[in-house]
C-alpha positions in Angstrom: 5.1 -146.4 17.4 8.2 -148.9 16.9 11.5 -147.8 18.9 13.0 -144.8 18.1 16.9 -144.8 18.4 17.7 -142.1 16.0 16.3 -138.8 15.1 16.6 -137.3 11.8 15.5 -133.9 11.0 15.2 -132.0 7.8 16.8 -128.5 8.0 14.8 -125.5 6.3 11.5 -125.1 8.2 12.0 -128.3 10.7 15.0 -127.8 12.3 16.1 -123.8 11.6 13.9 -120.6 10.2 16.4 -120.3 7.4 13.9 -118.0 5.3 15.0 -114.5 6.8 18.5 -115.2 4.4 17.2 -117.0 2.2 14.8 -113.7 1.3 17.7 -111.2 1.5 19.6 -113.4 -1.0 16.2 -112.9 -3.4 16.1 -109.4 -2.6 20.1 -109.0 -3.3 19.5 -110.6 -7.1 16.4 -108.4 -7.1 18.0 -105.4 -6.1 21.5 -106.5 -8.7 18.8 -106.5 -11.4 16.8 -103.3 -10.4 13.9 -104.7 -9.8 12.0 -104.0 -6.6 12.0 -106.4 -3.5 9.4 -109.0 -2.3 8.2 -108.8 1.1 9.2 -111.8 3.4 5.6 -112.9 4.0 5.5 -113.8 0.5 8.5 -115.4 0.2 8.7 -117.8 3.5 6.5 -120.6 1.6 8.8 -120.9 -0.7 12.0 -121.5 1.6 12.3 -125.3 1.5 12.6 -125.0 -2.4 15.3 -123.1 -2.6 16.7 -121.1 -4.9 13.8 -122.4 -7.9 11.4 -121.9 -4.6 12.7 -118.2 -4.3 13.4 -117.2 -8.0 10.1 -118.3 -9.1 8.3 -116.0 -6.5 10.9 -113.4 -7.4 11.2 -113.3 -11.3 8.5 -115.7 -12.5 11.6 -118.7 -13.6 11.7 -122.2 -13.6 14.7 -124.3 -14.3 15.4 -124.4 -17.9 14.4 -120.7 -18.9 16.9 -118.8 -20.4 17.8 -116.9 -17.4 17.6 -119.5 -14.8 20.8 -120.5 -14.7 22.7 -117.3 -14.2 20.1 -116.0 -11.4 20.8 -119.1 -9.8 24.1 -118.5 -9.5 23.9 -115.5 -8.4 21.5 -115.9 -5.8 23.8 -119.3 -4.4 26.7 -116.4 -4.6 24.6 -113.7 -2.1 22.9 -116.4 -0.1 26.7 -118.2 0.5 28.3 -114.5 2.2 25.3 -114.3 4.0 24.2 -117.7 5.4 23.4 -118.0 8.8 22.8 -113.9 10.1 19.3 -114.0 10.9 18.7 -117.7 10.5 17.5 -119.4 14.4 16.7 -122.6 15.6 12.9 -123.3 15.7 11.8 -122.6 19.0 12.1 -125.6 21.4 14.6 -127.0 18.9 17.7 -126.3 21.4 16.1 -127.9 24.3 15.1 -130.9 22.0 18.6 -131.6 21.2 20.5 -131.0 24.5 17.6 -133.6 25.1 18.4 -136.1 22.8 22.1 -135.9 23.5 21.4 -135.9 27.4 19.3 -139.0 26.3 22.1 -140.6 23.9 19.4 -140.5 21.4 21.7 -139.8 17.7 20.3 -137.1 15.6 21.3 -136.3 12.5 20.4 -133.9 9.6 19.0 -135.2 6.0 17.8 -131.8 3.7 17.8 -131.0 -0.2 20.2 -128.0 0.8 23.6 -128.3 -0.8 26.3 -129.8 1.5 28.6 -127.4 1.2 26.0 -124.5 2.9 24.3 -127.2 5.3 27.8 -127.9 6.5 28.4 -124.2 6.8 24.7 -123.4 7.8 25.2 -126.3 10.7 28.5 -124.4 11.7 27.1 -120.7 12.4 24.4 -122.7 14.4 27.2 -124.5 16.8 25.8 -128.2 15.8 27.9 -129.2 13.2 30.0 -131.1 15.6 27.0 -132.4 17.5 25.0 -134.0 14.5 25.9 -138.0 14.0 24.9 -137.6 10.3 24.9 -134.9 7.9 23.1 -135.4 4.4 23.1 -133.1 1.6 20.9 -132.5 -1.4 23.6 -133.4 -3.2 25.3 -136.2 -1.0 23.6 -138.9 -2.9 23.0 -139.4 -6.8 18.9 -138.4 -6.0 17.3 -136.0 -3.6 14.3 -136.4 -1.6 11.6 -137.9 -2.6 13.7 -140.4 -3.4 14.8 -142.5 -0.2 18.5 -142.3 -1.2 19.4 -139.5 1.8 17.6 -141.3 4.1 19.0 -144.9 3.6 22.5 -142.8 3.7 21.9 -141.8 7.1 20.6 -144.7 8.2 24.2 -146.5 6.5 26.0 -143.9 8.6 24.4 -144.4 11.5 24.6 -148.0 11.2 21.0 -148.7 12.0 18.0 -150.2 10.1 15.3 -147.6 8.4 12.7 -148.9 11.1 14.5 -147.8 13.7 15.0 -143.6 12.3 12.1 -141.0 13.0 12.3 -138.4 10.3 10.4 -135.3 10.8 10.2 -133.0 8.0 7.5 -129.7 6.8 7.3 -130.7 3.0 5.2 -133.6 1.4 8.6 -135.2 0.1 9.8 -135.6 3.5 7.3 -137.9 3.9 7.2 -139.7 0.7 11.4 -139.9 1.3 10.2 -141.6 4.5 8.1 -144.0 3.4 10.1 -144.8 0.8 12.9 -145.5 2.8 10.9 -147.3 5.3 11.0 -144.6 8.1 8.5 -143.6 10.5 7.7 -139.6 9.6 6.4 -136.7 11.8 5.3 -133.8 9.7 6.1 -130.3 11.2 3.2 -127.8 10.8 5.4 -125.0 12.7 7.1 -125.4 9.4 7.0 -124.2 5.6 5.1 -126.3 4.5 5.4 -125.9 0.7 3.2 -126.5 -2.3 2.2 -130.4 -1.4 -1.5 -130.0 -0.4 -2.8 -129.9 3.3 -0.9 -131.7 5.7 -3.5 -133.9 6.8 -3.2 -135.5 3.5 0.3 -136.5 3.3 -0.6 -139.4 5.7 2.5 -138.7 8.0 2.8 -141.1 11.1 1.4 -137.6 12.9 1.5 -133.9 13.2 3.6 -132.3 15.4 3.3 -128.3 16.2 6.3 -127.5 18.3 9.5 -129.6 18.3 9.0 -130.4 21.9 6.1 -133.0 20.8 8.9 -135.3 19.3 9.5 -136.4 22.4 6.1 -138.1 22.6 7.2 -140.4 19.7 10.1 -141.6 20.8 
């Protein structure tokens, strides 16, 4: 690979295990609306989609049913109180980034996650002030896929695409990559979503433990 002089990282399933709150929030809607609760194991693919991830598994919505936008809400309100009690970095991910600083290698963060909970998310974890870049879902005018996040980090770095490793657990980190003409390690230790085997998303490679970053940089 090219020279690496910044790392970016998505943040639900490749950086932090974000699902334990993200499934109580589910289970607090659930529970608001007396309905029974969903067991974690069925909800921790969904995590990197969010709230349409979680309320899909949880009431059978998509955005634009009648209900959607309410639940939503709601869920945003329960998941906001409770953001960052059971949520850890992956493990290896600390030692990674005392690496990269110790190495004056930037890192920065580029998720779908609203700003205002990554910034808060990235606070209860102690790296807020540590991370060159911060992107939000909503940071830009488009989300990943798009390459817009990614070409905003890059902006804020002040560096040139080439030289960013993004490593991400969902198909559209990967197309947001490429898109953005990034190099792109996709994390298997993560969610993984809905975008096919990971083999096919024709990531620069697969990493299984956040330690192998290291190898690409």
């Amino acid at each position: 690979m090219p020279s690496t002089e910044a790392v970016l990282f998505d943040l639900d399933g490749t950086l932090a295990d974000t699902a334990p709150d993200l499934a109580r929030a589910l289970n607090r809607v659930l529970a608001a609306n007396r309905l029974a609760p969903v067991a974690a194991e069925l909800t921790r693919p969904y995590t990197s989609s969010g709230a349409r991830g979680l309320l899909k598994v949880g009431f059978g919505l998509s955005p634009g049913d009648e209900r959607y936008a309410a639940l939503r809400l709601q869920f945003l309100d329960f998941y906001a109180a409770e953001i960052c009690v059971d949520t850890r970095l992956f493990e290896g991910m600390a030692e990674l980034l005392a690496r990269l600083d110790r190495d004056g290698v930037p890192w920065g963060v580029v998720t779908n996650k609203a700003e205002r909970f990554t910034l808060a998310l990235l606070q209860g974890l102690h790296l807020a002030g540590r991370a060159a870049c911060i992107v939000g879902g909503d940071t830009t005018a488009r989300a990943k896929p798009h390459p817009d996040p990614l070409l905003h980090a890059a902006a804020a770095l002040r560096l040139p695409p080439s030289a960013c490793l993004y490593v991400g657990d969902d198909l559209r980190d990967v197309q947001a990559a490429r898109a953005a003409g990034m190099r792109a390690l996709a994390a298997r230790y993560g969610y993984l979503g809905d975008g096919g085997a990971i083999e096919s998303w024709q990531a620069d490679a697969i990493i299984d433990h956040p330690r192998e970053v290291l190898d690409y940089l």
